[in-house]
N, C-alpha and C positions, 0 to 999 in steps of 0.2 A: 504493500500500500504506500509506504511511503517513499518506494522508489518511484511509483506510479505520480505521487503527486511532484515529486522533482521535475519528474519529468517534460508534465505541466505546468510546472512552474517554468521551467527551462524555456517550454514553447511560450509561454505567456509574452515573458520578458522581450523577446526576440520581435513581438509585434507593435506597430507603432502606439505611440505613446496616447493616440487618442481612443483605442481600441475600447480601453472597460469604462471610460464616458460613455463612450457612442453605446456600449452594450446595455448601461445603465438607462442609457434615456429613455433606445427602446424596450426595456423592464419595465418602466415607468407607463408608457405608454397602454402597453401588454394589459399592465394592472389595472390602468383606468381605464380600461373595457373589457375588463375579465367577467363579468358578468356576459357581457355577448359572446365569447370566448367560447366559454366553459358550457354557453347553451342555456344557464341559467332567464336572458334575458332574450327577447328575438327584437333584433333591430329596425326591422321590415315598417315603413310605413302606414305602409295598406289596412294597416287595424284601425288605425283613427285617423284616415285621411280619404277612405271609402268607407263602404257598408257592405262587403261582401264576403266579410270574414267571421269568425269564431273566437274566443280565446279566454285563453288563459292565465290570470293574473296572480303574485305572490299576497300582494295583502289588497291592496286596491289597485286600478290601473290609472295610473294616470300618464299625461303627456308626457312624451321622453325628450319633445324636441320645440321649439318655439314656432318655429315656418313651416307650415304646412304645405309650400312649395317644396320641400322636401319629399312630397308625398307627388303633388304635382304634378311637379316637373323634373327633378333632379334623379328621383330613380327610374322614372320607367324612360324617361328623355336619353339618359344614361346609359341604360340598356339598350335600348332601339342601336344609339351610334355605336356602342360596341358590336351588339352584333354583326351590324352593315361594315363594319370594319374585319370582322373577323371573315364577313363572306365577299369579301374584294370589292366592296361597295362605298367610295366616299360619301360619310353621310350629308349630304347637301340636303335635302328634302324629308321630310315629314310625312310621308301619308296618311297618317292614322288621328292627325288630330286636326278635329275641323274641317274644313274644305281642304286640308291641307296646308302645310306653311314649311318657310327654309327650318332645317334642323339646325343646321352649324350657326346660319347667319341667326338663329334666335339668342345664340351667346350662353343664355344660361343651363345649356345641355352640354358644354364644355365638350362638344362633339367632337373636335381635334388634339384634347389636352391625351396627351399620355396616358398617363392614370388611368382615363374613362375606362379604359379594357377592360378594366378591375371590375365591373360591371355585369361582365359575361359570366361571371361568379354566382355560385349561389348568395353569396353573404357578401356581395358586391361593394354594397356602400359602406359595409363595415371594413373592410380591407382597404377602400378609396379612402374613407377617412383617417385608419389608423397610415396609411401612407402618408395622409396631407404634415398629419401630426408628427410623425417621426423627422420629415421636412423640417419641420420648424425648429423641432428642438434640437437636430444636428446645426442647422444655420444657426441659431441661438447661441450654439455651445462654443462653436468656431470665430461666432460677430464677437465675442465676451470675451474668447481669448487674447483673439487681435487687440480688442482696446485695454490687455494687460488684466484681466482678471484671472486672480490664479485656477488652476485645474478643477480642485473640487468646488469653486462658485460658478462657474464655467458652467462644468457639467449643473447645478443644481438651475441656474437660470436656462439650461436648455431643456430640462423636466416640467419646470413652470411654464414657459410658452408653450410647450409641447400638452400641456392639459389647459388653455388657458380658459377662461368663461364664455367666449365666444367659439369654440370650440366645442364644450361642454353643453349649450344651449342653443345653437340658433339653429343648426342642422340641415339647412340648404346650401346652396352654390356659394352665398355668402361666404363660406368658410373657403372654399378655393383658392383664391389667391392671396390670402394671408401668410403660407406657410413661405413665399418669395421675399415677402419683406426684410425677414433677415439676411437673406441670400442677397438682396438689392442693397443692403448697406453693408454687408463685406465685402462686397465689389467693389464700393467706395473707398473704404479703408485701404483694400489693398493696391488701388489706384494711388492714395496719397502716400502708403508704405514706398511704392518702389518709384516714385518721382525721380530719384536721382540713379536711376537706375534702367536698362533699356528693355526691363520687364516689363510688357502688356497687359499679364494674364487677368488686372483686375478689371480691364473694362471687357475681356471676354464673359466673364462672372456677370457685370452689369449687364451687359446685350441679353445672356441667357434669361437670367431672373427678369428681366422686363418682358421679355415673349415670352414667356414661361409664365408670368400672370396674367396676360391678355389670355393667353390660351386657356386657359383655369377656369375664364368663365364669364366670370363676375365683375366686368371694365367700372361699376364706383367705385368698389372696394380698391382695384388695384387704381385709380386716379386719387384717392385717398390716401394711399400708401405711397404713391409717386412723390404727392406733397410734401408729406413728411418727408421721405427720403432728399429731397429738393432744401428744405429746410435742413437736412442733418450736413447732405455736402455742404451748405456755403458753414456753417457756423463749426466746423471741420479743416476748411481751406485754411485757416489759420497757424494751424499744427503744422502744414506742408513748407518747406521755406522758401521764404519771397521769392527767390528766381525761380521756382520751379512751378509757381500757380499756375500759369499760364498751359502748362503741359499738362499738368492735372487739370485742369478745365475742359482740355480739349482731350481728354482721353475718356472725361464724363460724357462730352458731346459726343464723341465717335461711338462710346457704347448704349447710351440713351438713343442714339440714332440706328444704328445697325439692330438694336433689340426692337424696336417698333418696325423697322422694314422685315427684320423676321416674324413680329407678329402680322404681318398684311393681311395672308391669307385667311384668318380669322376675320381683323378688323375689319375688311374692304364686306366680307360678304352682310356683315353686321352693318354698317352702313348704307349697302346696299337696301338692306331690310327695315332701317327707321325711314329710309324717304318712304317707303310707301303703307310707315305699320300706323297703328293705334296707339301709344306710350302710354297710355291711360294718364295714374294722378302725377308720371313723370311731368307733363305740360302746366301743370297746374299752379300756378304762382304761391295757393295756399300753402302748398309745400316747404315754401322757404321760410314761415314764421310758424313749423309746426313740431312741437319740443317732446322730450321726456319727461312725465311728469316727478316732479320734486320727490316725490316718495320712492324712486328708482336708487335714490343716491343712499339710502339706509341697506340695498342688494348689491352693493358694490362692497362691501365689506362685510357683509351679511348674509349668502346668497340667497339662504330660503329663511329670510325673518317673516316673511308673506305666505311660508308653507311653498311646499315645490310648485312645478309649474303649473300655473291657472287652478291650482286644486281649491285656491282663495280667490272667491267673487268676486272681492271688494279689490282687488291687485288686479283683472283680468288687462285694464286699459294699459298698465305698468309690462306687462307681461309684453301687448304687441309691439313696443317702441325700443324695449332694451337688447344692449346688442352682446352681453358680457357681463365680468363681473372681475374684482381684483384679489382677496382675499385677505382678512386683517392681517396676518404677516407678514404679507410681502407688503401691506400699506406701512409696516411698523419698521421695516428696513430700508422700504423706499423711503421714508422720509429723515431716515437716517443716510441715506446714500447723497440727497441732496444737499446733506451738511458738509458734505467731505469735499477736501482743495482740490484733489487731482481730476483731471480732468474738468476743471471747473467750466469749461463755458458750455460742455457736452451737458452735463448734468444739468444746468440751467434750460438751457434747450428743453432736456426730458419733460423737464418740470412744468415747462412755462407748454410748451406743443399739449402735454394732458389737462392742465388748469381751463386753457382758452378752451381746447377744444370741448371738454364736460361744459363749461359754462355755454358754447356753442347749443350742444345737445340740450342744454335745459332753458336755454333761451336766458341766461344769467346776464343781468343787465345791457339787453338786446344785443348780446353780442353777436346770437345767428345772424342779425345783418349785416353786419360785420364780414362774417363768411360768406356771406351772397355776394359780395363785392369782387369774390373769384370766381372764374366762368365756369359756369354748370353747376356750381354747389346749391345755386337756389333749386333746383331741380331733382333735387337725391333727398334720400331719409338718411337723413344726417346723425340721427345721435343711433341709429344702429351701424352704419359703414363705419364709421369715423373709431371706433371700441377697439379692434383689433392694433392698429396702433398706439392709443394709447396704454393698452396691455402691454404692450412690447417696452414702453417709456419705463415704464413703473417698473416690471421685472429686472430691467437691465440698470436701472435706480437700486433695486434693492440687488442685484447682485454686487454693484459698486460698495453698496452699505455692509455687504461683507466681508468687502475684500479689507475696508474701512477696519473693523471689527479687528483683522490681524492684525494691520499694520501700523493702526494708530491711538495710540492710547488716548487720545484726546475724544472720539469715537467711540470706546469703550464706556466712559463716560456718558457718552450721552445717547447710548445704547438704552439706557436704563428711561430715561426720561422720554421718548420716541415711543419707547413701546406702551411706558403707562400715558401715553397721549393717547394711542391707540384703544387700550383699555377704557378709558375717560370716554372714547368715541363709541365702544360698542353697547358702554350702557344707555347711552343716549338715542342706538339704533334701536334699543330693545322697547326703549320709553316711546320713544317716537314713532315707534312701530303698533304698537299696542292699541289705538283707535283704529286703525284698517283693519286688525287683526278682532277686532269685538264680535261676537256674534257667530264666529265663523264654528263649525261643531264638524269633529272629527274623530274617527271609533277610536274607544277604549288604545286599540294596538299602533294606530297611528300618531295617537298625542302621544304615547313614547319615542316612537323614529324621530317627531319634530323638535320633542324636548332634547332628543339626541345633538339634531342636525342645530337647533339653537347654540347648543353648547359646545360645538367644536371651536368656534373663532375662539371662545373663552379659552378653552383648554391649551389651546395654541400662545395666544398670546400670554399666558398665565407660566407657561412654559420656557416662553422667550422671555418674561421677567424673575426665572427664576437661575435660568443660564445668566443673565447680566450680572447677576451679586457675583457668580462663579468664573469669570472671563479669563482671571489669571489660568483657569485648564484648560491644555493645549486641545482638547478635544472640545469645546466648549463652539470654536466656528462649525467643528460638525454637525454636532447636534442644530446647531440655529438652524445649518442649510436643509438638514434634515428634517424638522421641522417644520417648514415654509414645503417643503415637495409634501411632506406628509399631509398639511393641511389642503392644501391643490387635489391630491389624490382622493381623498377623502368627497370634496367638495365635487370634483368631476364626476365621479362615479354615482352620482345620487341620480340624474334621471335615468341611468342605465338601470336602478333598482325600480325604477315605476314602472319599466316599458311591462309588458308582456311578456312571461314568460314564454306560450306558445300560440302561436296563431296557424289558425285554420282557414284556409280559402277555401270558398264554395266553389268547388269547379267547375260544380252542373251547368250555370249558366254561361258560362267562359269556351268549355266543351262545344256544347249547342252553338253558341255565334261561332266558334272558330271553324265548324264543318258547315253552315248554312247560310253565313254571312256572305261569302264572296270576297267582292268588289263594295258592295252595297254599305248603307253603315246603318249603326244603331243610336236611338236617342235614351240618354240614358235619367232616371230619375233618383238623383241620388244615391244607386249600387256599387256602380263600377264607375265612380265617378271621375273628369277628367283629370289626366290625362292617362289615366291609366290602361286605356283602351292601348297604348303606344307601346305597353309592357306586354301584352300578351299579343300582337297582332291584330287590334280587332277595330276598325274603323270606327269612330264614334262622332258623331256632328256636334255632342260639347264640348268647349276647349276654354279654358283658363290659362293666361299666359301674357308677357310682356317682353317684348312689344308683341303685337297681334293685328294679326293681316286688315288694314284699313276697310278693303272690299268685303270683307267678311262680318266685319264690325256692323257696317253700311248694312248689310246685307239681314242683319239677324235685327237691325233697331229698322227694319223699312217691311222687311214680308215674315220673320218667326215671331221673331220677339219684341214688339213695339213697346218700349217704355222699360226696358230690361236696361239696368243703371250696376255699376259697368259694365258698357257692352263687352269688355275685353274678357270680361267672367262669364262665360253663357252656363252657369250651374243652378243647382237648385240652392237658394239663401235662406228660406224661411220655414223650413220642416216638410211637415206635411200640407201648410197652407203653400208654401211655392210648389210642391208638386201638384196640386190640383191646380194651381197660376197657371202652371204648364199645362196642364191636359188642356186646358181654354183654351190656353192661345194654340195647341192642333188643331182643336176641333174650326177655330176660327181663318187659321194660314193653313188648313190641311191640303191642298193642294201645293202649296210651296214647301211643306216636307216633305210630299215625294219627288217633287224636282229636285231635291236634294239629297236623293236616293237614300231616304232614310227608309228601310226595311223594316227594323223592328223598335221597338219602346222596350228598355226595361226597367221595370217595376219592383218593387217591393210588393212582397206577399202584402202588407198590410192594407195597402192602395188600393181604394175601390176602383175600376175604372171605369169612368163617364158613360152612361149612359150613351151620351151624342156620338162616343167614340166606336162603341158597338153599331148605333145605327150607321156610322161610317164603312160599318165591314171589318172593322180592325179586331182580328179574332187570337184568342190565346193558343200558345205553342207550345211552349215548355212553362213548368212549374216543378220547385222544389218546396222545402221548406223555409226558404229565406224570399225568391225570387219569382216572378214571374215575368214572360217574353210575348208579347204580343206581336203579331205580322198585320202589318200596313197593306192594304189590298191592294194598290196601283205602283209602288216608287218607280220613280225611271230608271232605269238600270245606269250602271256607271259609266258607260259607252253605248250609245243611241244614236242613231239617224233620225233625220227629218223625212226621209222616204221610208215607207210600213213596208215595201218590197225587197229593202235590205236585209242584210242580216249580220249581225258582227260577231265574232267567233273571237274569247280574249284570249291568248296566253300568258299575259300575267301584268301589269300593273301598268305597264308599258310600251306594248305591244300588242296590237291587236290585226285582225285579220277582215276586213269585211268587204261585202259581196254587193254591188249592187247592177242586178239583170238591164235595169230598166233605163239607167241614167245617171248622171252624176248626181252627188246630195251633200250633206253637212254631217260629218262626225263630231257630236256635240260629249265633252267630256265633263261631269261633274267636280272639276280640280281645280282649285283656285289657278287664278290666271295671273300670272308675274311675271316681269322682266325676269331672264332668264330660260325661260320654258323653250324650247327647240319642238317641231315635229317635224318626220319627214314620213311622205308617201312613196312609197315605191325607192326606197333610197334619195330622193329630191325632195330640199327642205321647201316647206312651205310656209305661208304664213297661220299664225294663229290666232285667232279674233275672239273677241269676250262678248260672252251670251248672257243676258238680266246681269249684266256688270259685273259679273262674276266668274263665269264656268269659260270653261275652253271650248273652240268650235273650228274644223277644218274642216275643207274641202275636198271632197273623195271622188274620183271620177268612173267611170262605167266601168262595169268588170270586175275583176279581184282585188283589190288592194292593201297590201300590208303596210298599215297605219306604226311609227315606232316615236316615241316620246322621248326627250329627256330634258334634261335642268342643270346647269350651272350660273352660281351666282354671276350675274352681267360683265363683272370688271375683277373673275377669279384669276384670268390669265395673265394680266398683269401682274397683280398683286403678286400670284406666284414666282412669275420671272424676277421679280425686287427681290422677294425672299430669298432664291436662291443664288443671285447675286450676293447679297450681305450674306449666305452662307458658303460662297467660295473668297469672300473678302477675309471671313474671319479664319479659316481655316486655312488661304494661300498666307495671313499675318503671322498667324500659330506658326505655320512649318517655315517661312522663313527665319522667324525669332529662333526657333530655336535651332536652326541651322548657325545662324548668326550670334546666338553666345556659344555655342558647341567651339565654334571655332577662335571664339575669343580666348577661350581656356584651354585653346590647345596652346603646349608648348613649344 
């Protein structure tokens, strides 16, 4: 045995020196999702973000995630592009939701990002996420070093990002291009490290992490992290000496500019798709003066004083706006890290970029207008984008606060007095908390979880003042660092304990549409709700999503849905009373649902169906115990002539075959119509023209003719040749650099 351990020991040694960090973070990681891990919890959406599931909960279920575009959009969006990826399909187009819309160019289906693959998984989003996270806290680990934080606060602040509260909570695409931020500011760093030096490698760094968070998904989040980063190089430049600014300036420009010409292909087909979407309340001016409410800032050092997610009525408004959370320890080092000289104007920076920006998010002495005075920010939900960096401030504050703790006794001192500020501060969250919290009644077994979850900030910080009287032992910064990740770990892991233990899909009706559906699609009433139709293959005319096809918008507020507020949401809002909203408005537009090859309605067992809808013909198909499927008597099928004497024969989504004896006619396609769209007959393109402002229609001429389809965003080709331009610039810079100090060091 104990040769054996020599052994390994032997090999240990022998590996680089960042090796049992990086192993630790992702430990870390591991554990703050061991409940989805181990099986104990099931990550899947689909249980609270449709109605077509079963399940099975530990004590109560409650919400595991804050965005229910989680459910959306991000896994079944997700899946669709992986697939279409994994069967030699770029995913550019959408079939499955709405009339159809671009996949890639909608952005928030990260259809190009890397990662997505991860989606092809059963346990997809759990492996994509634990990915994002491991990102972060390796970059975390690496950004901390560079700016001289020793190894084990290093590693401990790459644990803390790596679980941070926006991570922990928000659950949608949001979280995607967070885990670049740090990867975007060790770019920088080590752009300013080798100025006197004819090293490039940090604006290669920069180029990647900028296209690497376009692709990610989520372009506010990553213009929000640009900011910052913008701000952290200039008040950085400093550090660099005088004659060399000039070259770190333009090694930021070369890698800010080559990372955005490699993100092209992403960004072009995305803007491609706002000239002609819906943005919904993005347009909305109200946007710019709309805050977090006041009670959010006692869950930033508190997570669940409100009780976990939404489980508290009187917190529900609290709940949609927040984008994160900090946790009292790292609040109790961070503001011990903003006391310490080194690095003084960085830490200023931290401090002052989380100050403005929280006051931003709470609208604290009107300073969100303030922020509206930068372009585009009146137009974003600001105090959710804006969190993930300042999580990053405050972490990398409180890892400086540790490093403080070793090496300066002046610190040690006021180690003690930081943290009982902190303390001072969480009895005042617990007081201040305590009128939202009246009223609210919770079983016997649950007031213990919460008296629990009440009591960890306590025990944390209670912990961190009692290592202060004990500072003189040399073990004593471990324990602090230990400490701050234990409480993070702790803190992360609480809504993986609400989710579901196991969920159940109904297949039955998934089954049924997947063999009888087609081409055709189905309207659904709050079962399989959108967009989940996109996760199993199955056409659905609801869609929820932003942006969203303008003609489609048009389309559902002028002949389905008059009065349906926002149109960008075509779902059911109000129970049982919007489903019978709906059944009306068929029975009223019922001929413009089948022009919309709507085939089936599915229904909840619970749902009477309309009277008017039966004398329609509209008769039941399938019924389980959860669902029932009714068939539409007429839809126009998804490929139709305007002459009765044709006949069209599909082979699949894209191609089709049809016959016409008699004469030339019109192949009318139910598919949104977009810049981009191609058809050809007979191998000659033709043109495509828009029928009721919406559907595609071409021209088919006597005899046989093989009709074929396709779609690329309008101005992909370009974009792509930039790309891979900036991808033979950086790579002909790479091999000549390093040819050119190869030879510098020869002797």
């Amino acid at each position: 045995m104990t040769s054996a351990w020599s052994r390994f020991y032997t090999f240990y040694r022998r590996l680089p020196a960042s090796t049992g960090p990086l192993l630790l973070i992702l430990l870390a990681v591991l554990i703050g999702n061991g409940l989805y891990l181990i099986g104990e919890s099931n990550i899947s959406p689909i249980w609270w973000t449709a109605n077509i599931s079963t399940i099975v909960c530990h004590i109560t279920c409650g919400r595991p995630m804050i965005d229910p575009n989680v459910g959306f959009i991000t896994q079944p969006f997700g899946h669709l592009a992986a697939m279409d990826l994994l069967h030699g399909h770029l995913p550019w187009w959408n079939y499955f939701e709405g009339l159809g819309q671009p996949l890639a160019g909608e952005m928030q289906s990260a259809a190009l990002f890397p990662l997505t693959l991860l989606f092809a998984l059963p346990a997809g989003l759990l492996w994509f996420h634990i990915s994002l996270e491991v990102i972060a806290g390796i970059s975390t680990y690496f950004l901390a070093k560079r700016l001289g934080v020793p190894l084990i606060f290093a590693t401990a602040a790459g644990c803390l990002f790596a679980l941070n509260g926006t991570f922990a909570w928000v659950g949608n695409a949001v979280l995607n291009p967070i885990c670049f931020l740090p990867l975007l500011l060790l770019g920088i760093e080590m752009i300013y490290d080798s100025t006197q030096t004819k090293n490039n490698r940090g604006w290669y760094l920069l180029a990647i992490a900028v296209a690497l968070a376009f692709y990610a998904g989520f372009p506010e989040v990553a213009y929000f992290n640009g900011l910052f980063a913008i701000g952290w190089a200039a008040v950085r430049l400093s550090s660099v000496p005088r004659d060399s600014r000039w070259r770190a300036v333009g090694r930021l420009g070369i890698g800010g500019g080559v990372g955005l010409l490699l993100a092209l292909p992403i960004l072009v087909p995305f803007a491609d798709f706002t000239k002609v979407a819906n943005i919904g309340h993005h347009t909305a001016a109200i946007d710019g003066t709309t805050h977090i409410s006041i009670h959010a800032v006692q869950m930033f050092f508190d997570p669940y004083v409100h009780g976990t997610l939404f489980t508290n009525l009187n917190a529900d408004s609290i709940w949609g706006n927040i984008g994160g959370y900090f946790t009292a320890s790292v609040g109790a080092l961070a503001l011990l890290g903003l006391l310490g000289r080194r690095l003084r104007p960085l830490r200023i920076y931290l401090a002052a970029w989380t100050v403005i920006g929280l006051c931003g998010a709470f609208n604290f002495l009107e300073l969100r207008k303030v922020w509206n005075l930068i372009p585009l920010i009146e137009n974003l939900s600001f105090g959710r984008y804006i969190m993930s960096s300042c999580e990053l401030s405050f972490i990398l504050l409180a890892a400086f606060g540790m490093m403080d703790l070793v090496e300066n006794a002046r610190a040690k001192k006021l180690f003690t007095v930081t943290t009982s500020v902190m303390l001072l501060g969480l009895i005042w969250i617990v007081l201040a908390a305590s009128a939202m919290n009246q009223g609210v009644v919770y079983s016997h077994r649950a007031r213990y979880i919460f008296a629990f979850l009440d009591a960890i900030p306590f025990i944390a910080i209670i912990a961190l003042l009692v290592l202060g009287i004990l500072t003189k032992y040399k073990v004593v910064p471990l324990l602090v660092a230990l400490v701050l990740v234990g409480e993070s770990l702790l803190m992360f892991g609480v809504p993986g304990g609400e989710s579901a233990k196991y969920v159940y899909v109904d297949q039955g009706p998934i089954t049924y549409l997947r063999n009888h559906e087609g081409q055709d699609r189905f309207l659904d009433f709050a079962v399989l709700t959108p967009n989940w139709g996109s996760q199993f293959g199955l056409n659905a005319l609801n869609a929820i999503d932003l942006p969203f096809p303008e003609k489609f918008s048009k389309l559902i507020e002028a002949q389905l849905y008059p009065g349906l507020t926002p149109s960008n949401q075509f779902v059911i809002h109000d129970g049982m009373t919007g489903m019978i909203a709906q059944e009306n408005e068929i029975v009223t537009h019922f001929k413009n649902y089948e022009a919309a090859s709507v085939k089936y309605l599915l229904m909840p067992k619970a749902l009477v169906i309309l009277p008017a809808l039966t004398n329609l013909n509209v008769k039941l198909v399938f019924s389980d115990a959860k669902t029932s499927i009714y068939e539409m008597p007429h839809p126009r099928p998804f490929l139709s002539t305007k002459s009765s004497s044709c006949t069209v024969t599909r082979k699949n989504v894209d191609k089709t075959t049809v016959t016409c004896p008699n004469g030339t006619s019109t192949l009318v396609r139910t598919e949104l119509m977009m810049a981009g769209w191609k058809a050809y007959v007979n191998g000659k393109s033709v043109t495509i023209k828009t029928v009721d402002g919406v559907y595609q229609s071409v021209k088919v001429p006597q005899g046989t003719s093989t009709v074929t389809y396709s779609f690329l965003p309008p101005h992909e080709k370009y974009a792509v040749l930039l790309a891979l331009l900036a991808v033979l610039f950086l790579v002909g810079d790479w091999t000549y650099e390093r040819r050119y100090l190869k030879r510098e060091h020869l002797p």
